[in-house]
Short mmCIF file of the C-alpha atoms (twelve columns), coordinates in Angstrom:
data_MODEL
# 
_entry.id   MODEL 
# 
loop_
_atom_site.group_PDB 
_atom_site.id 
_atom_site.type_symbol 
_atom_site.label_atom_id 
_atom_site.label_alt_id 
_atom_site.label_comp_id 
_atom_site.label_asym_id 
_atom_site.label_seq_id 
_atom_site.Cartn_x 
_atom_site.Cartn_y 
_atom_site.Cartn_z 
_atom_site.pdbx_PDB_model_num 
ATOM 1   C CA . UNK A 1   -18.140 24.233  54.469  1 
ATOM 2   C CA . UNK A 2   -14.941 26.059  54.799  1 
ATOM 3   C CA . UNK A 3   -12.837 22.423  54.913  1 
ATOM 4   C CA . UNK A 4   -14.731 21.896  51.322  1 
ATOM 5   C CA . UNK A 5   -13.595 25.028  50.279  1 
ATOM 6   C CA . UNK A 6   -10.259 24.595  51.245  1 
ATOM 7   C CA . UNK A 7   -9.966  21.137  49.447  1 
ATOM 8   C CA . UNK A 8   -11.426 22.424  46.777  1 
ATOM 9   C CA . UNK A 9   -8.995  25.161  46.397  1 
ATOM 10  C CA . UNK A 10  -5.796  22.602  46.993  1 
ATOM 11  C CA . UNK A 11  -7.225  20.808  43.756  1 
ATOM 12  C CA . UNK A 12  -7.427  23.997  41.882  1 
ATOM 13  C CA . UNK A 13  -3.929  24.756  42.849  1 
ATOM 14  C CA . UNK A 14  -2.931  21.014  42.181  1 
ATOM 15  C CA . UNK A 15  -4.539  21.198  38.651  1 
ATOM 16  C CA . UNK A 16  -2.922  24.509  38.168  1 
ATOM 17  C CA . UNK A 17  0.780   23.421  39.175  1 
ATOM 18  C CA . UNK A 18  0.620   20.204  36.950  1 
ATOM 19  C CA . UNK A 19  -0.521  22.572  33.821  1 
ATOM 20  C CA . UNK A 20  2.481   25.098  34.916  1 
ATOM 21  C CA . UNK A 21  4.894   22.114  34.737  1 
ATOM 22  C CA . UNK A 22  3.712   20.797  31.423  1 
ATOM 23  C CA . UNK A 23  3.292   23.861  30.032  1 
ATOM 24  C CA . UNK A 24  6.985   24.136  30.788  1 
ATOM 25  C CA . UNK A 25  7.590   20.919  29.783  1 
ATOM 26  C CA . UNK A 26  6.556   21.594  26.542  1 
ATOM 27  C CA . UNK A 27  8.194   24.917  26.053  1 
ATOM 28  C CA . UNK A 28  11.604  23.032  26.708  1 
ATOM 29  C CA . UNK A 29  10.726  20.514  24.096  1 
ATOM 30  C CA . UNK A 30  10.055  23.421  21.754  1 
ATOM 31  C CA . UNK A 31  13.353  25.178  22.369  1 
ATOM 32  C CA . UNK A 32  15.412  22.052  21.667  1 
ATOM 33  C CA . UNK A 33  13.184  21.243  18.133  1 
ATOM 34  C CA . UNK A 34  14.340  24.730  17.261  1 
ATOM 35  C CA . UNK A 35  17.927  24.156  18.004  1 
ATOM 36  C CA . UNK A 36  17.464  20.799  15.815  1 
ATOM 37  C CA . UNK A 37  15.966  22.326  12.868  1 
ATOM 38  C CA . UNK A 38  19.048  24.945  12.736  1 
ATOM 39  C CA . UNK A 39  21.270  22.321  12.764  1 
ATOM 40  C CA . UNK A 40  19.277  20.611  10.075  1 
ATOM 41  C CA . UNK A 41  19.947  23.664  7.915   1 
ATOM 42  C CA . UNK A 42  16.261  25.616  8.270   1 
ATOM 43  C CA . UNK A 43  17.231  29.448  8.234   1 
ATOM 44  C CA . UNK A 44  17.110  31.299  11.098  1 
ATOM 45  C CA . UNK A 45  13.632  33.259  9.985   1 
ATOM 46  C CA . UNK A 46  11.987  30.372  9.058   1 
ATOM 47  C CA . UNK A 47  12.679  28.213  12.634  1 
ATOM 48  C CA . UNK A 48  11.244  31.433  14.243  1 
ATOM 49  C CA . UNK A 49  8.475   32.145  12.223  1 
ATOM 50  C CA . UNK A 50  7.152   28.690  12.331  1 
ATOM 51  C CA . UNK A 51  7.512   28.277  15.907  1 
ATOM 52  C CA . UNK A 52  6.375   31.510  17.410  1 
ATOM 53  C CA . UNK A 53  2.628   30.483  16.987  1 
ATOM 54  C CA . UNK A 54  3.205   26.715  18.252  1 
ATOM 55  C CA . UNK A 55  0.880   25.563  21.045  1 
ATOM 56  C CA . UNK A 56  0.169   22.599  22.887  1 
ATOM 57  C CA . UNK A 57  -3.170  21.466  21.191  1 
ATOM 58  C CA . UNK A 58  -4.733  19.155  23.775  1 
ATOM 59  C CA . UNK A 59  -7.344  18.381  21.302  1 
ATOM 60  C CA . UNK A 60  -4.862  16.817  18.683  1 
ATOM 61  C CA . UNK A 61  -3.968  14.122  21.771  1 
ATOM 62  C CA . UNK A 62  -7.470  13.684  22.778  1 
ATOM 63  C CA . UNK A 63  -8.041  12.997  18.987  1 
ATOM 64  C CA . UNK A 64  -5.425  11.016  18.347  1 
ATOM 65  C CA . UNK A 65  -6.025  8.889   21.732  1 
ATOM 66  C CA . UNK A 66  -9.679  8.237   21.272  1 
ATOM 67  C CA . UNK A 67  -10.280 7.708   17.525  1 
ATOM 68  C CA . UNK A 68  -13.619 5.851   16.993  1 
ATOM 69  C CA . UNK A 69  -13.574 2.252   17.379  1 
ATOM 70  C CA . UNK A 70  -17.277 1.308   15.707  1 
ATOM 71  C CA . UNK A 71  -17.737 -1.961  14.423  1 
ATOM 72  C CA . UNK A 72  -18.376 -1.475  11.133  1 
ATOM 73  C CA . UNK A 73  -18.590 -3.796  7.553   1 
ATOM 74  C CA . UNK A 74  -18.044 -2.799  3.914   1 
ATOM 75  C CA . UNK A 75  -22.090 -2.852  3.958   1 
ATOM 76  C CA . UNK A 76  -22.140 -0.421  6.319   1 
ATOM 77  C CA . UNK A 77  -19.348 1.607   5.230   1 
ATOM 78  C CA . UNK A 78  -19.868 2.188   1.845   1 
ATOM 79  C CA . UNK A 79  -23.266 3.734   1.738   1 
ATOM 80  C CA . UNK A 80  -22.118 6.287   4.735   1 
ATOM 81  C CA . UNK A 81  -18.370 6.612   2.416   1 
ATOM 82  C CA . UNK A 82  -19.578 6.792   -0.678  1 
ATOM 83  C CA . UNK A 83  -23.814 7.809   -0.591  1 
ATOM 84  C CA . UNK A 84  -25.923 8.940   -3.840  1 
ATOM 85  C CA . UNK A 85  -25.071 12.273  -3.236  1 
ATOM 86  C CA . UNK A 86  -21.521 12.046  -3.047  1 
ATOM 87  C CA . UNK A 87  -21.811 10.270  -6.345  1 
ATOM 88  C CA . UNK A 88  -23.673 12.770  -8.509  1 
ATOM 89  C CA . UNK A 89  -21.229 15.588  -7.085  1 
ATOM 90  C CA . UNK A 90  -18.289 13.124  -8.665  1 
ATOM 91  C CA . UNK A 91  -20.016 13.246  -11.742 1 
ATOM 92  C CA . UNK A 92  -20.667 16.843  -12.280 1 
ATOM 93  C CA . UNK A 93  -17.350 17.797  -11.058 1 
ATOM 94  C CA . UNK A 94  -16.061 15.268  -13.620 1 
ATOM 95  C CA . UNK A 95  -17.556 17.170  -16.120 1 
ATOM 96  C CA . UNK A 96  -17.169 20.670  -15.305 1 
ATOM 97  C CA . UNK A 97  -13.275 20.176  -15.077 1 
ATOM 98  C CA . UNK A 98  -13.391 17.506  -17.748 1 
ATOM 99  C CA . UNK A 99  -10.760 19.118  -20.249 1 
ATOM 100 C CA . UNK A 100 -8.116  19.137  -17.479 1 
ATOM 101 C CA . UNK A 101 -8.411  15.976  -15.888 1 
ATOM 102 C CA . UNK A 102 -8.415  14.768  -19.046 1 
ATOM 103 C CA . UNK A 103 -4.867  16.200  -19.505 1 
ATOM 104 C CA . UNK A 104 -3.594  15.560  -16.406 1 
ATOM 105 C CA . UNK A 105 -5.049  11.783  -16.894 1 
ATOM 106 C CA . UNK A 106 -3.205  11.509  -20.301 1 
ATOM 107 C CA . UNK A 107 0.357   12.948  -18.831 1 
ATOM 108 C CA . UNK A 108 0.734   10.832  -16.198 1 
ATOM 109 C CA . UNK A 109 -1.234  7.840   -17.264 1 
ATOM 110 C CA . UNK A 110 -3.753  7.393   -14.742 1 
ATOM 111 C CA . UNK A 111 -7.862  7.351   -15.153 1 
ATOM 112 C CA . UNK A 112 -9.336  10.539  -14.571 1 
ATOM 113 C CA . UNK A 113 -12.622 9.224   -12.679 1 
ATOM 114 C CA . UNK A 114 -9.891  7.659   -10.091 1 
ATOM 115 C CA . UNK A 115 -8.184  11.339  -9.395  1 
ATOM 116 C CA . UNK A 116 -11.789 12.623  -9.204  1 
ATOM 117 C CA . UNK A 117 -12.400 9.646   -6.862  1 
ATOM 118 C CA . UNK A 118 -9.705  10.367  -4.351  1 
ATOM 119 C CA . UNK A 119 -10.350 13.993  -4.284  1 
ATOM 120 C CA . UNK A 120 -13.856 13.269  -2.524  1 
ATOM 121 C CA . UNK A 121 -12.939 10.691  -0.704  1 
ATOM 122 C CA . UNK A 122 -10.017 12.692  0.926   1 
ATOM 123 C CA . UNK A 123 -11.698 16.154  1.566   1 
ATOM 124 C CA . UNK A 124 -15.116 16.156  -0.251  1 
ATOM 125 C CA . UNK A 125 -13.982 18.030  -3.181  1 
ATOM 126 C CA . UNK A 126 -11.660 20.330  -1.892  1 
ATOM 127 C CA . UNK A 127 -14.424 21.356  1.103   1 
ATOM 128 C CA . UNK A 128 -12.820 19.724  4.459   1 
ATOM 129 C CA . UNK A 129 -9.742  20.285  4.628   1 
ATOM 130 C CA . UNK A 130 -8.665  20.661  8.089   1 
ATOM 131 C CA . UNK A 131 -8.163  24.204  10.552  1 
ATOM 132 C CA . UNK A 132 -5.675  22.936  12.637  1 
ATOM 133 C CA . UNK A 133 -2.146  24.709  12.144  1 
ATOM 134 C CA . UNK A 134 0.175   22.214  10.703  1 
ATOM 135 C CA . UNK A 135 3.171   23.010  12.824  1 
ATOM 136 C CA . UNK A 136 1.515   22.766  16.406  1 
ATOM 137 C CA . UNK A 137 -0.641  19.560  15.447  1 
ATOM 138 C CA . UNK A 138 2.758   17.925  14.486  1 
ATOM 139 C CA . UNK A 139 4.755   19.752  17.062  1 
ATOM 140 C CA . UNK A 140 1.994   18.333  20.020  1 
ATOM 141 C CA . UNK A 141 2.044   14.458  18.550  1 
ATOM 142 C CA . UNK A 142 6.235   14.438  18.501  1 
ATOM 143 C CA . UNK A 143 6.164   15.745  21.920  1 
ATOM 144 C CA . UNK A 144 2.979   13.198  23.280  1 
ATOM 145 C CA . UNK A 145 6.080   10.865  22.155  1 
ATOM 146 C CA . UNK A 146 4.181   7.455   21.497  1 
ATOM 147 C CA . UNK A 147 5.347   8.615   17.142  1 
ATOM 148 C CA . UNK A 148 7.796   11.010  17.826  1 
ATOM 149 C CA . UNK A 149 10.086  9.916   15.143  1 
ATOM 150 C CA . UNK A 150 7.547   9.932   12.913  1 
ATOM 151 C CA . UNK A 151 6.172   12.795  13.553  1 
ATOM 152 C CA . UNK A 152 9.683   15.027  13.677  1 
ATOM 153 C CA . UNK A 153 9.987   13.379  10.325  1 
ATOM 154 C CA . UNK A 154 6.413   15.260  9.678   1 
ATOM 155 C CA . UNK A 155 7.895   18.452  10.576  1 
ATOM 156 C CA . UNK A 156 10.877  18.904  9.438   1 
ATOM 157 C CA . UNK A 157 8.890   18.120  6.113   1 
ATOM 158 C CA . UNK A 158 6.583   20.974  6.817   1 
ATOM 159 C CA . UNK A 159 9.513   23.403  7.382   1 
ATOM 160 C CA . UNK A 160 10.656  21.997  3.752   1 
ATOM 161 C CA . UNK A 161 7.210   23.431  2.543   1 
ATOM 162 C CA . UNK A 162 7.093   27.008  4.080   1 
ATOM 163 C CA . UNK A 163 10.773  27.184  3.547   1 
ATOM 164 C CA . UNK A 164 10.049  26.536  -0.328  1 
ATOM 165 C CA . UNK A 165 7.751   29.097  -0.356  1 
ATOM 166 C CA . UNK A 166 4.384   26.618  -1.296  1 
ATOM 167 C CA . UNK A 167 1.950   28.369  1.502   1 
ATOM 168 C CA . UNK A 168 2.398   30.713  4.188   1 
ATOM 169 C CA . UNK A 169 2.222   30.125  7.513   1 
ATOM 170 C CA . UNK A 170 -1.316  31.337  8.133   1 
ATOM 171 C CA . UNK A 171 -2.708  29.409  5.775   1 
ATOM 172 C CA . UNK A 172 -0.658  26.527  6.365   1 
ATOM 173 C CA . UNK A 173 -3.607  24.357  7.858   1 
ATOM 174 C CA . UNK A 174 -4.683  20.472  7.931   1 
ATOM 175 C CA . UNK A 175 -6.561  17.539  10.086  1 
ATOM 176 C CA . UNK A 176 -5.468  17.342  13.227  1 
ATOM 177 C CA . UNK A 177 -3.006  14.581  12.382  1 
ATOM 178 C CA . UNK A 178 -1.243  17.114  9.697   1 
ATOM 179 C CA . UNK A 179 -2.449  15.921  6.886   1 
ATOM 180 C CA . UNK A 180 -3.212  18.844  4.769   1 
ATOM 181 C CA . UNK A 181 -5.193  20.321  1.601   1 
ATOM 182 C CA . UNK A 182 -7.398  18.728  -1.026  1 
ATOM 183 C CA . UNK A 183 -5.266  15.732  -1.184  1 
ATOM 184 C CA . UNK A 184 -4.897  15.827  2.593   1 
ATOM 185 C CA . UNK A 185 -1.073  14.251  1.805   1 
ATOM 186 C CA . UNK A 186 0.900   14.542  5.201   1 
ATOM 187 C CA . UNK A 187 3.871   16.701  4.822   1 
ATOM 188 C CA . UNK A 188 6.631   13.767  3.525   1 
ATOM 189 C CA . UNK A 189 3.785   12.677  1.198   1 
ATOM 190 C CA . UNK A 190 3.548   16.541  0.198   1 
ATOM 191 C CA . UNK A 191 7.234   16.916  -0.613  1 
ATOM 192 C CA . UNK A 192 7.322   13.445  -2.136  1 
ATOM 193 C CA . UNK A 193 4.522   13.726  -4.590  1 
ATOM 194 C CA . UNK A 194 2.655   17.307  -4.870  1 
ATOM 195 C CA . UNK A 195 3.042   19.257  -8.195  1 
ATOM 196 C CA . UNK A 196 3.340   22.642  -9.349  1 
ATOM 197 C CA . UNK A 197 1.213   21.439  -12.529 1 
ATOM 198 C CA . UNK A 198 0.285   25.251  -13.787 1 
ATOM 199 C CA . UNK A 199 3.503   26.130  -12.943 1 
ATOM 200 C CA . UNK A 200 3.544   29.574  -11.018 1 
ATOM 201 C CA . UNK A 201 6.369   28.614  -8.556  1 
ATOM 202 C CA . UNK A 202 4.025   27.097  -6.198  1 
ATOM 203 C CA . UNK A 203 2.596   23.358  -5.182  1 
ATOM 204 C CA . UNK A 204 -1.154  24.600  -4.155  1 
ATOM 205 C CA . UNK A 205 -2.409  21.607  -3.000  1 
ATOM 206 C CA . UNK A 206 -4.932  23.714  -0.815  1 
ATOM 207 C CA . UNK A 207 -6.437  26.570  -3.606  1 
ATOM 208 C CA . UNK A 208 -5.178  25.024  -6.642  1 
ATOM 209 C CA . UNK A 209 -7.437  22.139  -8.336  1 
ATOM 210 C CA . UNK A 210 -5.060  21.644  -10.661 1 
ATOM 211 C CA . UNK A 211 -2.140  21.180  -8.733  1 
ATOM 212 C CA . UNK A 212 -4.098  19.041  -6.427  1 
ATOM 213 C CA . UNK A 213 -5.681  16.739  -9.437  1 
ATOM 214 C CA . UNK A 214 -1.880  16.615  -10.675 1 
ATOM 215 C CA . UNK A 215 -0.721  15.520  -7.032  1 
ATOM 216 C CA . UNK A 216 -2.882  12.488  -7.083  1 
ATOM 217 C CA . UNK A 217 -1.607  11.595  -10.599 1 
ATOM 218 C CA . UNK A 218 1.850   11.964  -9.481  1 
ATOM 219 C CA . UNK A 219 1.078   9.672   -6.340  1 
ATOM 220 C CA . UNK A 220 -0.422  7.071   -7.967  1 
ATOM 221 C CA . UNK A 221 1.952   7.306   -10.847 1 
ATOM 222 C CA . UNK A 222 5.120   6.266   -8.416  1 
ATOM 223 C CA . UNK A 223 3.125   3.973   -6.637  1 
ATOM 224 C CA . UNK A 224 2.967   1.471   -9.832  1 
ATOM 225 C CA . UNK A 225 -0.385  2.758   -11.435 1 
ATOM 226 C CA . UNK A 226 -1.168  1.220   -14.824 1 
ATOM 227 C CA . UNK A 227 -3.636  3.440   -16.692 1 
ATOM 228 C CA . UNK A 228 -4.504  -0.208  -18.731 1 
ATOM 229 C CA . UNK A 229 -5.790  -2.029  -15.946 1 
ATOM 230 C CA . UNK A 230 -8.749  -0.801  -13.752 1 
ATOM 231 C CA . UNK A 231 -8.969  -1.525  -9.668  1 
ATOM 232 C CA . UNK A 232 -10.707 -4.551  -9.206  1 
ATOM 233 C CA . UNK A 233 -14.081 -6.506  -9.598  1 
ATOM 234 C CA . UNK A 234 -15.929 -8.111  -6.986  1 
ATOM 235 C CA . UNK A 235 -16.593 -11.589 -7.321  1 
ATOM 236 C CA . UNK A 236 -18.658 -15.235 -5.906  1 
ATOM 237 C CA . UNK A 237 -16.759 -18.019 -4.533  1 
ATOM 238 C CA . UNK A 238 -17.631 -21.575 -5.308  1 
ATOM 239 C CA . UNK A 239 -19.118 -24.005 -2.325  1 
ATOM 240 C CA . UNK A 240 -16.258 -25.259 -0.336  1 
ATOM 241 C CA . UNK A 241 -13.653 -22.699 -1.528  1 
ATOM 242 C CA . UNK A 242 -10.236 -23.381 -0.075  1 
ATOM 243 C CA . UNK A 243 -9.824  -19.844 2.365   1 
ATOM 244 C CA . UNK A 244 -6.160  -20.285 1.702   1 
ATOM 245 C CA . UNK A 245 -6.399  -18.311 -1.543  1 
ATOM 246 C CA . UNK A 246 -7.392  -15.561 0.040   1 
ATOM 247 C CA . UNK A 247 -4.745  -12.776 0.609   1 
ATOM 248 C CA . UNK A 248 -3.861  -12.999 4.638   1 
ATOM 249 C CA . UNK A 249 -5.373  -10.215 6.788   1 
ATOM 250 C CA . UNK A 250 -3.812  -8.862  10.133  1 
ATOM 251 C CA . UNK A 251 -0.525  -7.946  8.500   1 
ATOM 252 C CA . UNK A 252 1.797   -4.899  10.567  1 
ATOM 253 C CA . UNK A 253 3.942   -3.518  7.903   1 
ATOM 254 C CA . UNK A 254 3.661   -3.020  3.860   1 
ATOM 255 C CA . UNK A 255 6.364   -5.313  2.972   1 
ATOM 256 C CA . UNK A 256 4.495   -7.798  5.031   1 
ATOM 257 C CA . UNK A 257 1.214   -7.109  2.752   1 
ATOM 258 C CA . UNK A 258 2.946   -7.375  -0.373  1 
ATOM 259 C CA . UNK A 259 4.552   -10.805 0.621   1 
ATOM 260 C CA . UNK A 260 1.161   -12.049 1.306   1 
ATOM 261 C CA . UNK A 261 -0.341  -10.965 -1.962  1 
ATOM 262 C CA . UNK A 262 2.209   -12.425 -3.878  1 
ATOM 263 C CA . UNK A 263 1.069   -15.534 -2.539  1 
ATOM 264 C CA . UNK A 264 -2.627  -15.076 -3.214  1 
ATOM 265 C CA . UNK A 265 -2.349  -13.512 -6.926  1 
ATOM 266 C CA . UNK A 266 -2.808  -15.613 -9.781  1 
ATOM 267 C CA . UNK A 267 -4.275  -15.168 -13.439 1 
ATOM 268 C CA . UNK A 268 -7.781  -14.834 -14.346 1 
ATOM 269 C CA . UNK A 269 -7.774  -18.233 -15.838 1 
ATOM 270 C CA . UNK A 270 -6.428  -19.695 -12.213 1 
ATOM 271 C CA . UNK A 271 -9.004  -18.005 -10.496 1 
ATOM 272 C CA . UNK A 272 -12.199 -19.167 -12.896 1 
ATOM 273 C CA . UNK A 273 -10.810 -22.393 -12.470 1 
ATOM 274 C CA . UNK A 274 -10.725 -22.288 -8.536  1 
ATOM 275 C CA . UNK A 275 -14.981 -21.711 -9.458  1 
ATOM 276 C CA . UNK A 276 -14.570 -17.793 -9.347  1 
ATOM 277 C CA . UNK A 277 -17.201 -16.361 -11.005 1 
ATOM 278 C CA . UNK A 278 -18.489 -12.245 -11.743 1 
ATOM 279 C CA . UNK A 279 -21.108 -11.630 -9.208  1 
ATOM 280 C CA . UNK A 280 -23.947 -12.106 -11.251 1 
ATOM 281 C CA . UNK A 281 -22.758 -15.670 -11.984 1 
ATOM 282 C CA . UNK A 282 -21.122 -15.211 -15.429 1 
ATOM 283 C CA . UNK A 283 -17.128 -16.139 -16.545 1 
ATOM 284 C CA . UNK A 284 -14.501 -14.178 -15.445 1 
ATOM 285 C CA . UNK A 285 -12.893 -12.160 -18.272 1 
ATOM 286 C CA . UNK A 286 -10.849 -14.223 -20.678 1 
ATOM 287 C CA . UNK A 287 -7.440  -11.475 -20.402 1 
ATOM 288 C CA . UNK A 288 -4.111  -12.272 -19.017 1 
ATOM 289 C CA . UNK A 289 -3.753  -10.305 -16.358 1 
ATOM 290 C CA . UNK A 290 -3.488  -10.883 -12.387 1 
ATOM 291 C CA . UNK A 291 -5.122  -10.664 -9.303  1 
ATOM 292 C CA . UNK A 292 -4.974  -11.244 -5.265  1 
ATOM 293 C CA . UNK A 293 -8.058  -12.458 -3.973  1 
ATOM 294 C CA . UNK A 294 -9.180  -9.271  -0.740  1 
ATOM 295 C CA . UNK A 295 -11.604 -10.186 1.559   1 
ATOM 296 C CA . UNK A 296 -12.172 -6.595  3.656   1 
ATOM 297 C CA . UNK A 297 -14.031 -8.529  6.445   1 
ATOM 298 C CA . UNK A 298 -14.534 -12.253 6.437   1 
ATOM 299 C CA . UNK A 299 -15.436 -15.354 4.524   1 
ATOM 300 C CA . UNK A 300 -19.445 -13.988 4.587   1 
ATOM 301 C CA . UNK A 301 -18.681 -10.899 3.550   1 
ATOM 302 C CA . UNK A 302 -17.549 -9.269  -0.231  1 
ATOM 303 C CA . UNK A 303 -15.292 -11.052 -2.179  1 
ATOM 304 C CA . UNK A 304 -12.823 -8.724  -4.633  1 
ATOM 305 C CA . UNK A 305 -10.187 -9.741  -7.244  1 
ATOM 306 C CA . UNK A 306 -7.658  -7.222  -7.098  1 
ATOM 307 C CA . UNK A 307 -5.363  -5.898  -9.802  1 
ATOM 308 C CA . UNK A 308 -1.765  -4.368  -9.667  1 
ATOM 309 C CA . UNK A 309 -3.586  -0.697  -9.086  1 
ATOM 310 C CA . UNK A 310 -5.166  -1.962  -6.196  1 
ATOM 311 C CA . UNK A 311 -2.006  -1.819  -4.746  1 
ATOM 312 C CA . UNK A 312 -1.231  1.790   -5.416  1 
ATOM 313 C CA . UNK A 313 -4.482  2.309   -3.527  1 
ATOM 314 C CA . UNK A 314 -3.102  0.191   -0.365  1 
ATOM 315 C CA . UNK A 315 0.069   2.235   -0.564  1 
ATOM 316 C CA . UNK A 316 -2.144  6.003   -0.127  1 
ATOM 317 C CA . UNK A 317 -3.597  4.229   2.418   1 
ATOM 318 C CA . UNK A 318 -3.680  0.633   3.698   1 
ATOM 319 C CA . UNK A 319 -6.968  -0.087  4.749   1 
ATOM 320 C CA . UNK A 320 -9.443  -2.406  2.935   1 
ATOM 321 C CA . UNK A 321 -12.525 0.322   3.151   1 
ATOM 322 C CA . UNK A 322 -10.547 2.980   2.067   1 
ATOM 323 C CA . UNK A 323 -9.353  1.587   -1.065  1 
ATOM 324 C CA . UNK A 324 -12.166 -0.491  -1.833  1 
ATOM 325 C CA . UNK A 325 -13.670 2.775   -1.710  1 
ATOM 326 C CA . UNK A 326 -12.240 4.207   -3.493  1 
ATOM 327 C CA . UNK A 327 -12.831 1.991   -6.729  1 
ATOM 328 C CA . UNK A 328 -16.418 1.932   -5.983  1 
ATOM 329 C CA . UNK A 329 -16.656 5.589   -6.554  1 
ATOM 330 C CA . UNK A 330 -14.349 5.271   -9.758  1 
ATOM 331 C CA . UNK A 331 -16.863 2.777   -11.328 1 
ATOM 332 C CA . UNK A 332 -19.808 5.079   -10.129 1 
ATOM 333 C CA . UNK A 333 -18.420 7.693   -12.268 1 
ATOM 334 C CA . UNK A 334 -16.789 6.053   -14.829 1 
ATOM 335 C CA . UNK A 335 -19.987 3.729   -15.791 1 
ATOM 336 C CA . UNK A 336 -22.151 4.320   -16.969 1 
ATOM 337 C CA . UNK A 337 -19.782 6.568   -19.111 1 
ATOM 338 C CA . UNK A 338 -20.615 10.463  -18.279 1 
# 
């Protein structure tokens, strides 16, 4: 009994001592950011504002190590993504805040129903929107080091935000990857896109609807949105359809993407000649416009011809669900017309 005890205890000490070194680990790494961030010009206050609160946030690691890996199909996807519910909400909120999305939609030239589209997608309409303190979730991913260029990138961003004046620090909250407010734009996307749209001095992406519905305009605005064109349409292929129309999966970087879908897009007229047809069998529209040919998850699954905007969608975030997602929704609310 007492030898159990004693090994026992040894472990408890063992446990203890590797906590006491990491914890001091981590302090050191902490000390150094600050020194970097006053070189990078952050004032004096801000640096020790920002950093007096920063933990380790063991949780933000475990999250970030073991994200979910379900198997899971646009069939399954979209009804959990994108249910009934979720649906009427877009709708009414549509309406209720009609008048300024309409604005907003006009100004920067992109469909209102597609703002009101990413705004539940990203954080249900403004509801989840994150608790984790920005600074430490960034702070702990730099120092796990497997990103830490991107995510020092992430905070020195962040300082850019409280130093601006655009939130405090104790409501300066997101996910537990950083990625903050009703847009739930990390802090580069933040300083690269937010808005001050009713212009009080401040981009409110976490309070402020309007600021946030003007944030997603902006975004989609410099990411090539054309307010003419809609998302997409999914489509049938023909018996025998040659797979190598179909825009390559499996790519690594953006530039890589793009290359590949300049090598699957083609005009309508191409495409209804290849033996596309709408999915209840009918032509494709007679207009002159262009589209890749997405496939989010193989040869038996949906089939989508994608316009320009699609690409905006791929550039707030490059996954297949997300963006075919987030067109869905759009058409939900758009049509019939509310």
């Amino acid at each position: 009994m007492f030898k159990k005890l004693a090994l026992i205890t040894a472990s408890l000490i063992s446990v203890s001592t590797f906590a006491d070194e990491e914890q001091a680990k981590f302090n050191q790494y902490v000390a150094d950011l600050k020194v970097e961030a006053i070189e990078k010009g952050f004032s004096q206050k801000i640096v020790d504002n920002a950093f007096a609160t920063v933990k380790f946030k063991k949780k933000v690691i475990k999250a970030d190590k073991n994200q979910p890996e379900v198997k899971e199909t646009l069939e399954t996807y979209l009804p959990k993504r994108v249910p009934k519910w979720k649906i009427d909400r877009a709708r009414k909120l549509y309406k209720e805040n009609q008048t300024e999305l309409e604005k907003i939609a006009a100004k920067y030239g992109v469909q209102a129903r597609f703002i009101v589209a990413l705004w539940g997608l990203e954080s249900n309409f403004g509801k989840i929107q994150g608790s984790h303190p920005v600074i430490s979730s960034v702070v702990t991913l730099a120092y796990d080091g497997r990103r830490e260029a991107l995510y020092k990138r992430q905070l020195w961003a962040a300082l850019t935000i409280l130093e601006e004046g655009h939130i405090d620090l104790d409501h300066f909250k997101g996910s537990w990857a950083g990625a903050m407010g009703q847009t739930q734009f990390m802090p580069t996307s933040f300083n690269a896109y937010a808005v001050d749209y009713d212009g009080d001095g401040k981009k409110d992406i976490w309070q402020n609807k309007l600021d946030a519905f003007a944030s997603i305009a902006n975004y989609l605005k410099k990411a090539g949105w054309n307010d003419s064109l809609t998302w997409g349409r999914q489509v049938v292929l023909p018996e025998g359809f040659n797979s190598e129309h179909i825009l390559q999966r499996g790519t690594r970087t953006r530039k890589q993407w793009l290359e590949n879908w300049n090598k699957s897009e083609r005009g309508l007229a191409d495409w209804q000649a290849l033996g596309l047809r709408r999915t209840d069998g009918t032509d494709l529209p007679n207009v002159g416009i262009t589209a890749a040919l997405v496939m989010p998850d193989d040869e038996n699954g949906r089939m989508y011809l994608a316009y320009d905007n699609y690409k905006a969608l791929m550039h707030w975030n490059r996954s297949y669900y997300f963006a075919t997602s987030v067109g869905y929704l759009s058409d939900r609310i758009g049509y019939p017309k509310i």
